[in-house]
C-alpha positions in Angstrom: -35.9 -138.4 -46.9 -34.3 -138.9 -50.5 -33.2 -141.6 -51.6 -29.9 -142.8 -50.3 -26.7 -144.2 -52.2 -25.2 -146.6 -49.5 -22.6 -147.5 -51.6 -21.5 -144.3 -52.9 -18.0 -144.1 -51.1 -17.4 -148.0 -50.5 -14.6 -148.6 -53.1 -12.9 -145.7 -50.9 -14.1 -147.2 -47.5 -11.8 -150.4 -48.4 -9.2 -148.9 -50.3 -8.5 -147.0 -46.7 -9.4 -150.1 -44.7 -6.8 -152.5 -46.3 -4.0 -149.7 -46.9 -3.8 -148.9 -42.7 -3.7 -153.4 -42.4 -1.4 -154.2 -45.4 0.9 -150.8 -46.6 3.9 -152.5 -47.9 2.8 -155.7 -48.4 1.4 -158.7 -46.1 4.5 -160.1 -44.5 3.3 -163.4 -43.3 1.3 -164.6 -46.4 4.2 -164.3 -48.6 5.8 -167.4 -47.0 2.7 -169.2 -49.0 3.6 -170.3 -52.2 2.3 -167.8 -54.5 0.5 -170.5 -56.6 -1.3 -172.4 -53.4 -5.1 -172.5 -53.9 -7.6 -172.6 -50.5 -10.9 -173.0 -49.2 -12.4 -171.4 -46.6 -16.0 -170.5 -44.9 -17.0 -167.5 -43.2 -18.7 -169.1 -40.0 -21.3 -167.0 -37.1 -21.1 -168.2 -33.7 -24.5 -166.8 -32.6 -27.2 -165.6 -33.6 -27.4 -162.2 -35.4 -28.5 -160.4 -38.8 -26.6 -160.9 -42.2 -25.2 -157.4 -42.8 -22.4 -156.0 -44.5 -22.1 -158.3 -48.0 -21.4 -155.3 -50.2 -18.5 -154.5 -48.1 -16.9 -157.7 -47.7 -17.0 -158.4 -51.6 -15.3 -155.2 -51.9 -12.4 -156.2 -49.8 -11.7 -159.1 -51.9 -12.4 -157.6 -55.0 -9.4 -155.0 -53.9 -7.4 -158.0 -52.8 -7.7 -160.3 -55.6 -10.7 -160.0 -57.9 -10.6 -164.0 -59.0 -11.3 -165.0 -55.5 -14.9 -166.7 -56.0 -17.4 -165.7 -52.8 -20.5 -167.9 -52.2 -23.2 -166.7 -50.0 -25.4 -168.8 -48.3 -27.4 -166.4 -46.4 -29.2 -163.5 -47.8 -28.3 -159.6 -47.0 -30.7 -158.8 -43.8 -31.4 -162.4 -42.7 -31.4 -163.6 -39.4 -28.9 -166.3 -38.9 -27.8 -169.1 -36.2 -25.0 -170.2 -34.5 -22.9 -171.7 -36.6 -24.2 -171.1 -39.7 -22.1 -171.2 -42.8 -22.8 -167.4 -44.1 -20.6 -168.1 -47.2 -18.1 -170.9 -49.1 -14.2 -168.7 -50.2 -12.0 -170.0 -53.1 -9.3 -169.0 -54.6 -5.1 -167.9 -53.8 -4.7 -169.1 -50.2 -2.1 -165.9 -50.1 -4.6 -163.4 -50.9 -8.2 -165.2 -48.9 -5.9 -164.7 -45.6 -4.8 -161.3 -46.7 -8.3 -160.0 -46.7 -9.2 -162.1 -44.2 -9.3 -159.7 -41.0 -10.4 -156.3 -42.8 -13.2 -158.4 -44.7 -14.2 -159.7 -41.0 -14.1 -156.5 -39.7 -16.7 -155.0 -41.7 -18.9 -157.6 -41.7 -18.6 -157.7 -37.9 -19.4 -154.4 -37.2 -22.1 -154.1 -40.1 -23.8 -157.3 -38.4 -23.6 -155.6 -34.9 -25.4 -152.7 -36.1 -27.8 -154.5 -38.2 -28.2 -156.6 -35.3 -29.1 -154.7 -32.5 -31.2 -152.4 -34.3 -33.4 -155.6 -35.2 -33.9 -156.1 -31.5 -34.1 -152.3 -30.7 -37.5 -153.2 -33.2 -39.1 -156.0 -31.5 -40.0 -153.9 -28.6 -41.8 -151.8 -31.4 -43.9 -153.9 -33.0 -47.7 -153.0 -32.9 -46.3 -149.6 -32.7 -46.4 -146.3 -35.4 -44.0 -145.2 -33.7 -41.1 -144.7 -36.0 -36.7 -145.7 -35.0 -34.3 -143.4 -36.2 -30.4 -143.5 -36.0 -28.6 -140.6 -35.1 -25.3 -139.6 -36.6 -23.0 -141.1 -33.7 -21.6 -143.0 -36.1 -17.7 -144.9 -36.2 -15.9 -142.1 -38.2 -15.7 -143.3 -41.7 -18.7 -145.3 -41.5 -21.4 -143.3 -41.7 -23.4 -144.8 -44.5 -22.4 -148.7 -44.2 -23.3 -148.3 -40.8 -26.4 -146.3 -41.8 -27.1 -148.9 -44.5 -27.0 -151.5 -41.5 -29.5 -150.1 -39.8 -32.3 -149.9 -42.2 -31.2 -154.2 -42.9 -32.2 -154.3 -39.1 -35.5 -152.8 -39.9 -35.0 -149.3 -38.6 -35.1 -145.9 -40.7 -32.5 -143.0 -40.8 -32.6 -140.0 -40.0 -30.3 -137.0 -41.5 -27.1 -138.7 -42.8 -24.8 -135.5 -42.2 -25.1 -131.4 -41.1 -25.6 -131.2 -45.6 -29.2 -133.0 -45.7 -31.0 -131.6 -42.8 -31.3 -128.6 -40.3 -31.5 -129.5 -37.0 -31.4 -126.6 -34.7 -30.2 -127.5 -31.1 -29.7 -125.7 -28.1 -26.1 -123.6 -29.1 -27.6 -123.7 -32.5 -30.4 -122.1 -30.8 -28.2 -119.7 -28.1 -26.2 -118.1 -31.3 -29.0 -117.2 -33.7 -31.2 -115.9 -31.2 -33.8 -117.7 -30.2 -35.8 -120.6 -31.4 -37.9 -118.4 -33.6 -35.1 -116.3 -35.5 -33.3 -119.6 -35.9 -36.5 -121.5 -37.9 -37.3 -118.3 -39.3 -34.1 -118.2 -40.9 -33.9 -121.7 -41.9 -37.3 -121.2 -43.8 -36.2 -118.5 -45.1 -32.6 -120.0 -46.8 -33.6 -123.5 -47.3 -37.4 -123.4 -47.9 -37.7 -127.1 -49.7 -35.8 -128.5 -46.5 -37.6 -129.9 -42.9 -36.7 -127.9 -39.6 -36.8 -129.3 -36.6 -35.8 -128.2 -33.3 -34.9 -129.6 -30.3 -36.9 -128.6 -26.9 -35.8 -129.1 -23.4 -39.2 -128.2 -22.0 -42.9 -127.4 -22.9 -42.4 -123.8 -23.8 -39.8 -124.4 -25.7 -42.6 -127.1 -27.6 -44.6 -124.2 -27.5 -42.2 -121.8 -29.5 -41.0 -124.5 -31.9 -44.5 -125.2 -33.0 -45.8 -121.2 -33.1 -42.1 -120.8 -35.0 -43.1 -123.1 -37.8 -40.9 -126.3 -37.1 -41.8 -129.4 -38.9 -40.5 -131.9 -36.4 -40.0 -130.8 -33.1 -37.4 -133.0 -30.5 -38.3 -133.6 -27.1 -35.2 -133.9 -25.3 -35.0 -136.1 -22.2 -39.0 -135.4 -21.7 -40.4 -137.3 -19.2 -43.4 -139.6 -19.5 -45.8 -137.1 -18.5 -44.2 -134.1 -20.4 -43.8 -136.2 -23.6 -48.2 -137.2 -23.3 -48.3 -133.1 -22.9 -46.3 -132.4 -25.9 -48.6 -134.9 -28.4 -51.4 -132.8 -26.6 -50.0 -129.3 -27.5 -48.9 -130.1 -30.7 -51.9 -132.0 -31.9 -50.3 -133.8 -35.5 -49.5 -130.1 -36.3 -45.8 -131.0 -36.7 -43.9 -134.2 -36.0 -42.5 -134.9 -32.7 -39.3 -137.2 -32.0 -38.1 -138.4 -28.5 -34.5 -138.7 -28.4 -32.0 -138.6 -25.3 -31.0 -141.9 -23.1 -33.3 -144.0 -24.8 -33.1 -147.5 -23.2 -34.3 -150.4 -25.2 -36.6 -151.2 -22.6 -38.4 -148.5 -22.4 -39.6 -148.3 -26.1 -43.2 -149.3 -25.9 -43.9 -146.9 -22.9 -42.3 -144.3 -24.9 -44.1 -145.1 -28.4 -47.3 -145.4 -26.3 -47.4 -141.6 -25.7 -47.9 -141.0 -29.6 -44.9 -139.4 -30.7 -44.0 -140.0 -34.1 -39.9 -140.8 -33.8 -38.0 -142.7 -31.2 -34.0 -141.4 -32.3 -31.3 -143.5 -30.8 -27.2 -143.6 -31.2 -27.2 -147.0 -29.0 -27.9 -148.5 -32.3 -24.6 -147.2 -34.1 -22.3 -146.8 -31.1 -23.2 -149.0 -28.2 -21.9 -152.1 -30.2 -20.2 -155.2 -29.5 -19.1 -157.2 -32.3 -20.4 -160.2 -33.4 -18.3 -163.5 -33.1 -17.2 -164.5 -36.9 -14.5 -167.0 -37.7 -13.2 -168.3 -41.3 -12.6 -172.0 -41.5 -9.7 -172.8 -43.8 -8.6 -175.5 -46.0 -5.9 -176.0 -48.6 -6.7 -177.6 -51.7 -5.2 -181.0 -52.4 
């Protein structure tokens, strides 16, 4: 995987973010005088992982770039109930503009980061490696990508540009899982192939075809120990398909090298935030 620039579209992110929440102009903050000065802190109401800091600076920068944030907590850190994650001061009109779409981010962002971090626990002692998938919110591919490697997890392709993944009407249209791999080699020699499998012979022609990771899709127990057996380290294998959280040490157990997962990106609920806020005397 190369290196990845988290970052790259976040100025555009916001810029979209706080045009669909303030168009015109914020209705309801402009009956603050314009000159009013505020406090407030950004408070968690249970316990989770600090994710999302790059985004919510951005908001505010966007908003009012003299508004002064203070964080408390570091980027990736696990935090408590009602811990103070950061100290907000500056125009009381513009802290409560970027209030909710600041929030939002860093909701979500925590959510992700968050449940990935517990989707790891049931990994430790393991080699077994967590992937994300690209069931991703639509426009947040890489914060939410960038959340899951704070929770500890790595990533897998970001989009259809970085990577070939050959799946079954991938498969159906070029003609069999041979043509298709022979192809990709053939067209993008520097990039990994891999190939998702429904059953052992289709392990079988994955691995003859040259694939570098093969996917074993909705294997059973049994069929996933077979596979490692087959394939012998001669490529990678990844398990991927209904992968429940507690299940994740049986399925490491069998050897396979990746354990892929969209749970970690979509299956989200947010986490509980809340800004405390206090005009200035």
């Amino acid at each position: 995987m190369t290196d990845i620039n988290y970052f790259e579209d976040i100025e555009n992110t916001v810029q979209k973010a706080l045009e669909e929440d303030i168009k015109g102009g914020d209705l309801t903050a402009s009956l603050i005088p314009q000159e009013t000065q505020a406090d407030a802190a950004i408070i968690c109401r249970e316990e989770a992982v600090l994710c999302g800091r790059p985004w919510f600076d951005e908001v505010f920068r966007q908003v009012d770039d003299s508004i002064k944030i203070n964080w408390l907590k570091e980027e990736g850190e696990p935090v408590h109930a009602n811990d103070t994650l950061c100290e907000i001061s500056g125009s009381a009109r513009h802290i409560l503009t970027a209030e909710r779409t600041a929030l939002n981010f860093l909701q979500t962002l925590m959510a992700t980061a968050t449940t990935t971090s517990a989707y790891m626990k049931y990994l430790i002692g393991s080699t077994t490696t967590l992937l994300d998938t690209r069931k991703t919110l639509p426009g947040l591919r890489l914060a939410q990508k960038y959340a899951v490697a704070c929770g500890g997890a790595q990533n897998h392709r970001i989009g259809l540009y970085d990577a070939i993944l050959i799946k079954e009407n991938h498969i159906m249209a070029a003609g069999g899982i041979n043509a298709a791999v022979t192809n990709a080699k053939r067209l993008y020699p520097s990039v990994k192939v891999e190939v998702e499998t429904e059953n052992l012979d289709e392990v079988q022609q994955a691995l003859e075809a040259g694939a570098d990771i093969i996917m074993l899709d909705n294997f059973s127990i049994d069929m996933m120990q077979q596979a490692v057996e087959m394939v012998d380290h001669r490529a990678k294998l990844e398990v991927s398909g209904n992968v429940e959280i507690q299940h994740l040490a049986e399925l490491a157990a069998t050897g396979v090298d990746y354990i892929s997962t969209g749970a970690i990106t979509k299956h989200l609920r947010a986490i509980d935030l809340s800004m405390r806020f206090k005009m200035n005397q």
